[in-house]
C-alpha distance (Angstrom), angle and dihedral (degrees) to the residues before:
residue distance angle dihedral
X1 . . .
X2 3.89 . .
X3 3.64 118.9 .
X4 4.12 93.0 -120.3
X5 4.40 83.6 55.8
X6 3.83 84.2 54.7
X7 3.79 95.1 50.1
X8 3.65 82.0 45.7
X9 3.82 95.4 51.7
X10 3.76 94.2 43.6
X11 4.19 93.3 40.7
X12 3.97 87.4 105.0
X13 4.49 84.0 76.1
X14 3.80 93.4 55.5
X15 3.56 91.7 101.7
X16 3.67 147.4 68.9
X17 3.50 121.2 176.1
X18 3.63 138.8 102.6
X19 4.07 101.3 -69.4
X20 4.13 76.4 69.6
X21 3.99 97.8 57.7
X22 3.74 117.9 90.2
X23 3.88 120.0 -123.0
X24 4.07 88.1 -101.6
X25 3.55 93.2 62.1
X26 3.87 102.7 37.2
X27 3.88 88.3 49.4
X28 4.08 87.1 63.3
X29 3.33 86.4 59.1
X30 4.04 139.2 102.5
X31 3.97 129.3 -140.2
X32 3.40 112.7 -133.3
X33 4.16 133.2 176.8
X34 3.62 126.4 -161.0
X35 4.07 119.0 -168.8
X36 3.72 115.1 -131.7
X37 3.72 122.5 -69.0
X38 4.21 89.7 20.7
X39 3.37 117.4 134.6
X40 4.23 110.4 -110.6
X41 4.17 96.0 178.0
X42 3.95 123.4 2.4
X43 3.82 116.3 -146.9
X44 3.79 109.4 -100.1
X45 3.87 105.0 26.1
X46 4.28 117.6 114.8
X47 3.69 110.0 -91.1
X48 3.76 100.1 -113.4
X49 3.74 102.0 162.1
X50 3.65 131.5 28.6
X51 4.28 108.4 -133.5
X52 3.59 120.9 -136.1
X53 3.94 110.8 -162.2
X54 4.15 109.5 -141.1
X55 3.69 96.4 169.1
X56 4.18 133.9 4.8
X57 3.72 139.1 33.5
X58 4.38 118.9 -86.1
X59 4.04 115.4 -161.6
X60 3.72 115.8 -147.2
X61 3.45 119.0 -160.3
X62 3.74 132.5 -162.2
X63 3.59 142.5 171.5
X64 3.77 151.3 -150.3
X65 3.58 127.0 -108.0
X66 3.89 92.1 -105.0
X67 3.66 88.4 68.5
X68 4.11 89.9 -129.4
X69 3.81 111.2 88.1
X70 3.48 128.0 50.9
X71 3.63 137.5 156.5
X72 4.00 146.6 -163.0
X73 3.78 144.2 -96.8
X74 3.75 124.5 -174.4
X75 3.87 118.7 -148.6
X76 4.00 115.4 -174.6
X77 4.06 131.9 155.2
X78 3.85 94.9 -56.9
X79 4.01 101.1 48.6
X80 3.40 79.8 22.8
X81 4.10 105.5 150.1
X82 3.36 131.0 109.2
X83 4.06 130.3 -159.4
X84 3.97 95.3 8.6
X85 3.71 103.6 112.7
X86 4.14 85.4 59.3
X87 3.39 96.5 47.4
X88 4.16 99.2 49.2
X89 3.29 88.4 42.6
X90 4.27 96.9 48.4
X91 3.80 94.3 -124.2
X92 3.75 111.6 154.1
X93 3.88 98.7 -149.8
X94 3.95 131.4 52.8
X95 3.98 105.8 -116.9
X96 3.71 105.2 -151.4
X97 4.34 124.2 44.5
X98 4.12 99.2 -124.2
X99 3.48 114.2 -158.6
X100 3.87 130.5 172.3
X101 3.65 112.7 -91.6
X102 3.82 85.4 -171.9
X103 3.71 135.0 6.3
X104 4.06 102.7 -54.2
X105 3.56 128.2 -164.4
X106 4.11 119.9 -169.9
X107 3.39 149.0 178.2
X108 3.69 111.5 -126.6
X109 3.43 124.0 -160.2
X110 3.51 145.1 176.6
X111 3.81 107.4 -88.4
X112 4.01 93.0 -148.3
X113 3.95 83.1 54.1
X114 4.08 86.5 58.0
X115 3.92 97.5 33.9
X116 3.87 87.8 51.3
X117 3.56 91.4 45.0
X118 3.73 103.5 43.4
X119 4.28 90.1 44.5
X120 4.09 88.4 58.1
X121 3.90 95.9 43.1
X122 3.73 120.9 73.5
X123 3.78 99.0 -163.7
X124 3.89 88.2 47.8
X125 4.13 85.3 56.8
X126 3.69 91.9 49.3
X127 3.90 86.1 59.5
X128 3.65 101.6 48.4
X129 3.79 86.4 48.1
X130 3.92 90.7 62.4
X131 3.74 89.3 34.4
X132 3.99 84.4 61.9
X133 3.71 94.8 41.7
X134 3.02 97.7 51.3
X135 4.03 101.8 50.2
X136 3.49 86.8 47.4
X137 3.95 87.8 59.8
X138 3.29 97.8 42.2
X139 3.98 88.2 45.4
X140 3.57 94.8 61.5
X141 3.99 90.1 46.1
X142 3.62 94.4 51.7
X143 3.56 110.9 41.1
X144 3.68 96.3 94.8
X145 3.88 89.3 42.9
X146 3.73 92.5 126.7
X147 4.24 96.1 50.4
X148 4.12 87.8 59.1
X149 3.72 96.1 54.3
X150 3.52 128.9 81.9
X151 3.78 124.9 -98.2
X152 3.83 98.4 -106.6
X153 4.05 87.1 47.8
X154 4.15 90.4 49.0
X155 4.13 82.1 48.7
X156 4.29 83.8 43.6
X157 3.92 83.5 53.6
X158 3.73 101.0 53.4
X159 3.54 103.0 39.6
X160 3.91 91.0 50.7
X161 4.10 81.9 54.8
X162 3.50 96.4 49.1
X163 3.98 94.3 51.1
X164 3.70 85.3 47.1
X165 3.68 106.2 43.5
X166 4.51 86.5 36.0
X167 3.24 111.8 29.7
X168 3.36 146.5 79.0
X169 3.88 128.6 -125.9
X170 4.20 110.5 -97.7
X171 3.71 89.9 11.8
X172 3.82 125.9 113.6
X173 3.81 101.0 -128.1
X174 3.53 114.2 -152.0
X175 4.17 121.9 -149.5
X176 3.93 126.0 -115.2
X177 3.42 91.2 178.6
X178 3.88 117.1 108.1
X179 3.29 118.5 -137.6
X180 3.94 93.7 -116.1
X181 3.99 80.3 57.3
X182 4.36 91.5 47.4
X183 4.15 83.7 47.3
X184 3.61 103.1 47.6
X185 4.16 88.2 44.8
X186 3.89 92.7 55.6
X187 3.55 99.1 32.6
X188 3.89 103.2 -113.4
X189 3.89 133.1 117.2
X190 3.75 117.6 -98.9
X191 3.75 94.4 -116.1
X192 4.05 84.4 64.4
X193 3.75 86.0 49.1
X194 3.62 101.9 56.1
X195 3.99 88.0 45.0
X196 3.54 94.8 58.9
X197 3.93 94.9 43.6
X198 3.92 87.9 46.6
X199 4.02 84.1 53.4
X200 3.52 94.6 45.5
X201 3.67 95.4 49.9
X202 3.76 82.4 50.2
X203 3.39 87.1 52.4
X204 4.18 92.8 52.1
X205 3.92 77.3 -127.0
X206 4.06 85.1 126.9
X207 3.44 136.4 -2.3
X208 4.17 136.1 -141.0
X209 3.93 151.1 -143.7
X210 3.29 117.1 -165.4
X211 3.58 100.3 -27.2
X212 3.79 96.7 -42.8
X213 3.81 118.6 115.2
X214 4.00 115.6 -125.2
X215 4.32 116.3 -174.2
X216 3.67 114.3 -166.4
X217 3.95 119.8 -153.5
X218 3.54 84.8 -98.5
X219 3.62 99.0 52.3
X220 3.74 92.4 39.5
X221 3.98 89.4 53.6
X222 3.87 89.1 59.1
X223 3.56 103.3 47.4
X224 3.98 84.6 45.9
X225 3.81 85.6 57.7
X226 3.77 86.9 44.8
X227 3.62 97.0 57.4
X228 4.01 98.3 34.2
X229 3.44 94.7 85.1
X230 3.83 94.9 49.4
X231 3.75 88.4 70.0
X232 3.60 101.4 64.6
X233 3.90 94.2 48.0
């Protein structure tokens, strides 16, 4: 048998979400929604429960030990789990801050529940081992994501992380940040900075006062949808 028959054959444990849980395990569990730009896990804290997306898209971010680049993942209904890397592989503290990108409703449940569950169940191990696989592949693909993308799209990036790691859901959130500070983070020059924010401001994708950048819900919604695509490519 050819190795593309065995993917075939073994397609069924691509997945781990919540149309994989039985009834006993999704009835211990709680229903949660977070408005956009809320925090759903902050980087550091003990990963208690285990988050099952149902509806909406979360953003984690992450970033390098230099403190300067970063990039994104998107997690939605079909990759849709949140906290289970730390807890099968026994880390103590959530790596990435995961905030809702839109409105996000989960299931969250208990992630000694899961862990017990998964270790006694070998079709549930066969799914956290392509689960594992295939973030490490993807990983290694994305980690440059930003460095590919055009300037205005790097600018996109970090002002949809701002709003989401600073502000506050139906608040216009207005930017501190310099734009020798925005540069240095995405790894541009500052004369490609202030084109893109004179384009987006052309664009009515932010707004300013006296040289400071404000982004409304609405305008933070659209470059969201701008950037959403980006993440898949």
């Amino acid at each position: 048998m050819q190795l593309e028959e065995l993917w075939e054959k073994y397609r069924e444990y691509d997945c781990f979400n919540l149309s994989v849980l039985p009834e006993h395990i999704l009835k211990q569990g709680v229903r949660v929604t977070y408005p956009p730009r809320s925090v759903i896990l902050n980087r550091g804290e003990f990963p208690k429960y285990i988050y099952f997306i149902e509806s909406g898209i979360a953003l984690g971010t992450r970033d390098y030990n230099d403190g300067n680049n970063y990039y994104y993942f998107q997690i939605g209904t079909e990759n849709g789990c949140l906290g289970l890397l730390e807890v099968l592989s026994h880390q103590p503290k959530v790596v990435a801050t995961v905030v809702a990108g839109t409105e996000v409703t989960v299931l969250r449940i208990s992630s000694a529940v899961i862990y017990d569950y998964i270790m006694n169940s070998p079709e549930m191990l066969f799914r956290c081992l392509h689960i594992v696989s295939n973030d490490l592949y993807q990983r290694s693909g994305s980690d440059g994501l930003l460095y590919y993308r055009r300037g205005i799209d790097r600018v996109r990036y970090y002002l949809v992380q701002y709003c989401s790691l600073h502000g506050e859901a139906g608040q216009t959130v207005r930017v501190s940040a310099d734009y020798q500070t925005i540069a240095s983070n995405i790894g541009v020059s500052v004369r490609t900075v202030v084109r893109s924010i004179r384009a987006l401001k052309e664009q009515e994708e932010i707004s300013s006062v006296r040289k400071k950048i404000l982004i409304s819900p609405e305008q933070y919604q659209t470059m969201l949808e701008a950037i959403l695509p980006l993440l898949h490519s």
